[in-house]
C-alpha positions in Angstrom: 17.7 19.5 0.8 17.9 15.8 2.6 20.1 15.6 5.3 20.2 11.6 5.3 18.7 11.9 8.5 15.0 10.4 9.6 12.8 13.0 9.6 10.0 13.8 12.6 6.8 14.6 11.5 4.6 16.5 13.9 1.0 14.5 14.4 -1.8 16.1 16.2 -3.3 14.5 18.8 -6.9 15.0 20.4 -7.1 17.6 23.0 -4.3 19.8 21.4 -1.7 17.4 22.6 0.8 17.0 20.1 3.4 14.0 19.2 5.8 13.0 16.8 6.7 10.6 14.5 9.6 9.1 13.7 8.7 7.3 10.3 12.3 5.6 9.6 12.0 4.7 13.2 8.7 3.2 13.0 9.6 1.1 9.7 12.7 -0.9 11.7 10.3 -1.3 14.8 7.5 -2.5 11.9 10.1 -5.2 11.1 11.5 -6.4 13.8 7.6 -7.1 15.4 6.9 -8.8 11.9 9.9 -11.2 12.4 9.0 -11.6 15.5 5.6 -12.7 15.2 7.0 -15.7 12.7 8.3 -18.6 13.4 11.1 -18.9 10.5 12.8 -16.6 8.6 10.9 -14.2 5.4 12.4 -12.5 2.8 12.0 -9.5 1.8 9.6 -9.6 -0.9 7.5 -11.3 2.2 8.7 -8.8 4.5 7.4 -5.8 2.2 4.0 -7.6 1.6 3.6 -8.1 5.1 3.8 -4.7 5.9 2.2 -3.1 2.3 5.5 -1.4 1.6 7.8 -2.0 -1.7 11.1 -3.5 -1.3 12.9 -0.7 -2.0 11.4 1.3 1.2 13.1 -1.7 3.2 16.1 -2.8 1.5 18.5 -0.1 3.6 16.4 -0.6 6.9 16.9 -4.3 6.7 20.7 -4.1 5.9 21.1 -1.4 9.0 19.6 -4.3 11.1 21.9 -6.7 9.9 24.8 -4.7 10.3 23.9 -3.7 14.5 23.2 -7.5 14.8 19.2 -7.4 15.4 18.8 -9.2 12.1 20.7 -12.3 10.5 20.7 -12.7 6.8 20.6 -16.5 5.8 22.3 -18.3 3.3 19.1 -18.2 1.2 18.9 -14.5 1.7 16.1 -14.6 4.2 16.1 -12.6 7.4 15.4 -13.2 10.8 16.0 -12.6 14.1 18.8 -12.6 16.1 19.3 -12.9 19.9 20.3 -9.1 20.3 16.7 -7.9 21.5 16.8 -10.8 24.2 20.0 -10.0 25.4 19.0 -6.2 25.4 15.9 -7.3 27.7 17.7 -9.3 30.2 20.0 -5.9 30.4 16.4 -4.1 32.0 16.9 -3.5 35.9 13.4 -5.5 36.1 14.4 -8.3 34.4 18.2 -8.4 35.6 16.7 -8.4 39.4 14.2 -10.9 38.4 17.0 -13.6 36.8 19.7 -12.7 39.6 17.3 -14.0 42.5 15.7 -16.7 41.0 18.5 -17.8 39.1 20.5 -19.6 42.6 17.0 -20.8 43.9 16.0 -22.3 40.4 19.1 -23.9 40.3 18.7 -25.3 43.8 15.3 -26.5 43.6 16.8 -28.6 39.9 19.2 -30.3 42.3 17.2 -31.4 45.3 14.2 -32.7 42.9 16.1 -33.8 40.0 13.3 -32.4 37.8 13.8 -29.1 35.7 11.9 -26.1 36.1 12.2 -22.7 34.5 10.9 -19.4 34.8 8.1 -17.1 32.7 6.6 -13.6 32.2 4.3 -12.3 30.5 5.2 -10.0 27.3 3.3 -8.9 24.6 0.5 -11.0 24.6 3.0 -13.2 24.3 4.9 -16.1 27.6 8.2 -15.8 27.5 10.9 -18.3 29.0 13.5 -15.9 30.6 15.3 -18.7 32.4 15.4 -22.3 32.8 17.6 -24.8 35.6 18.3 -28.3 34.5 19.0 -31.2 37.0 21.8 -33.3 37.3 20.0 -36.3 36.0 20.6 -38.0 32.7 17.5 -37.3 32.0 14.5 -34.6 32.3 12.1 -32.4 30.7 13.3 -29.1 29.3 11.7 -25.8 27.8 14.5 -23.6 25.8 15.4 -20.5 27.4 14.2 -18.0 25.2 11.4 -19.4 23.7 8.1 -18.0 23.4 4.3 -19.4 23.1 0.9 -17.7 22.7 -0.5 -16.1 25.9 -3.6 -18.9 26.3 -5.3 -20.9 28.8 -3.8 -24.1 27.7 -0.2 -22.8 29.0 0.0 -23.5 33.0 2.0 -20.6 33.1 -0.2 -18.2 31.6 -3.5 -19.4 33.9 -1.3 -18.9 36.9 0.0 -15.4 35.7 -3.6 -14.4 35.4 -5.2 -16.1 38.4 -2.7 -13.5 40.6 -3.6 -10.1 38.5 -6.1 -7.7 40.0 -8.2 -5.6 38.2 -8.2 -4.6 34.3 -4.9 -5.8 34.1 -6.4 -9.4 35.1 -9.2 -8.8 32.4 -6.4 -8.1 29.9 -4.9 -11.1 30.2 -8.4 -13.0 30.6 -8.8 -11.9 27.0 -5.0 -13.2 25.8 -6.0 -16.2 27.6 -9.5 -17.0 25.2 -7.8 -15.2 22.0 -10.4 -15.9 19.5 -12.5 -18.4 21.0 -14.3 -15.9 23.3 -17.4 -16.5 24.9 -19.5 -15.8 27.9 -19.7 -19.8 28.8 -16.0 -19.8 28.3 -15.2 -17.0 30.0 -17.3 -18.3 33.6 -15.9 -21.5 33.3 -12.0 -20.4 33.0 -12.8 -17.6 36.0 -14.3 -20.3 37.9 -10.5 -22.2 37.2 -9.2 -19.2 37.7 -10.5 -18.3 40.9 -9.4 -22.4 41.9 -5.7 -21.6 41.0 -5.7 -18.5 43.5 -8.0 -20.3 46.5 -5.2 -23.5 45.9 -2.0 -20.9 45.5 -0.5 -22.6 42.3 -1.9 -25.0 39.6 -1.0 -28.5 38.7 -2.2 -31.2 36.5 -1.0 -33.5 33.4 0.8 -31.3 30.5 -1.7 -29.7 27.9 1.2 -30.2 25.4 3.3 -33.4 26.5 2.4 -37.0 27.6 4.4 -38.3 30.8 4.5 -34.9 32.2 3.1 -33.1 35.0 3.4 -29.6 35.3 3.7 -27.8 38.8 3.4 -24.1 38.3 3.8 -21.0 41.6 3.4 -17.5 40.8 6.3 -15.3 41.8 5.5 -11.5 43.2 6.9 -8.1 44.0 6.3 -5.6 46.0 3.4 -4.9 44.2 2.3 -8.2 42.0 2.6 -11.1 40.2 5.7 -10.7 38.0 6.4 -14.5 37.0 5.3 -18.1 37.3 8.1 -20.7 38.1 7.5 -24.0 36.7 8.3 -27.3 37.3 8.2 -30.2 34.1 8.0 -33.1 36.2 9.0 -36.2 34.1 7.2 -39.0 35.3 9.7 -41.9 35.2 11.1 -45.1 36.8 14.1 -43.2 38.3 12.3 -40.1 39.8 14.0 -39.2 42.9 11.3 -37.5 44.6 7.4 -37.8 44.3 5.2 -35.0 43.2 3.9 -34.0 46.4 7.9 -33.5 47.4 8.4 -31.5 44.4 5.7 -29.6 44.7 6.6 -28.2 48.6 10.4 -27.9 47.0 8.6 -25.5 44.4 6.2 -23.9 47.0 8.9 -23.0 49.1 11.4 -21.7 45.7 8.8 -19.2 44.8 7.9 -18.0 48.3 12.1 -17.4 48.5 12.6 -15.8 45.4 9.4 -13.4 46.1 10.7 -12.5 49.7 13.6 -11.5 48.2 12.0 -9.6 45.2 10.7 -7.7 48.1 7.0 -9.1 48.3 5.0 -9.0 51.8 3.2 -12.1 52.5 -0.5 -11.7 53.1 -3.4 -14.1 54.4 
């Protein structure tokens, strides 16, 4: 007799270890990474294509994630996602510690510079934009809060994350950084840029992705590693209050205060 409820299914793993699965559970999670991964809405024929199941397996699941606000259906009848799994991530201890010490400094550092700057991780192969400060002037350079880009070498963010790693974590996100365009030239030549970024402490250079901008990028750290770069989107106009040199020591000396306080012990 059904219960209504998902059922677990015992799955045997090597070495007489055994798991469970949790297959309702698994088709929500299915759906939620599949909306995540796009960047507008699907319906659900393309939903249950996506995935090789038939609409009906997903119909209920969908309209569960709707009702507990994960999902938004559209006027169209299209889903995606809401804000909910972002607002459940900057609920993580991590993340909440992260936000509540850069947040004053980030804010700060937008005032005395008059240029934004915002703050990234690294998530799921994915860089994410947790927080962002804007100056007071009329005009500046922003990145949404929230917004998300592929984890590769042409993000100054991402090179900076992965110049600090150590170890396989830094060869994991070596491999992000080349997705499929992976070779052994390529790979020497961004370790060699790589290894620049950590002799120089931070990168710098023209925007890979917008004319009339520089970007200034610092790693922050922990107690135990890089956690976060913090970014500055220096708008090179007539009415720039500071040059990029300034901006740069403002930044410097943001991320060393943020990482201090996140508990980090400065090294040689």
């Amino acid at each position: 007799m059904s219960t209504g409820k998902a059922s677990t299914v015992p799955v045997q793993r090597a070495r007489g270890q055994t798991r469970y699965s949790a297959p309702a559970l698994e088709k929500g999670l299915d759906v939620l990474e599949i909306l995540a991964a796009q960047p507008q809405s699907l319906s659900l024929q393309e939903i249950a294509q996506r995935l090789q199941r038939t609409p009906n397996e997903l119909y209920r699941m969908l309209d569960v994630l709707v009702r507990r606000g994960y999902l938004s259906r559209l006027p169209d009848s299209s889903y995606a996602l809401t804000l909910r799994l972002f607002e459940l991530a900057q609920r993580h201890p991590p993340v909440e510690r992260l936000l509540e010490v850069a947040i004053p400094y980030m804010e700060q550092l937008a005032r005395a510079t008059g240029q934004s700057n915002h703050l990234s991780v690294h998530h799921d192969a994915r860089l994410v934009v947790l927080a962002r400060a804007e100056p007071p002037e009329p005009m500046s350079a922003l990145v949404r809060q929230g917004a998300h880009f592929a984890f590769h070498d042409d993000r100054v963010s991402a090179r900076v994350i992965t110049a600090f790693q150590e170890g396989e974590r830094q060869n994991l996100y070596l491999k992000e950084l080349m997705g499929t365009r992976a070779s052994a030239s390529r790979r020497a030549n961004l370790l060699k840029r790589l290894h620049g970024i950590r002799a120089r402490g931070y990168d710098e250079g023209p925007s890979d992705t917008l004319s009339g901008v520089i970007d200034i990028c610092f790693p922050l750290f922990d107690q135990f590693r890089a956690v976060a770069a913090l970014n500055i989107v220096y708008l090179n106009q007539r009415d720039a209050r500071v040059s990029v040199p300034a901006a740069r020591r403002a930044l410097r000396d943001a991320a060393l205060g943020i990482s201090r306080a996140l508990g980090w012990l400065e090294r040689a």
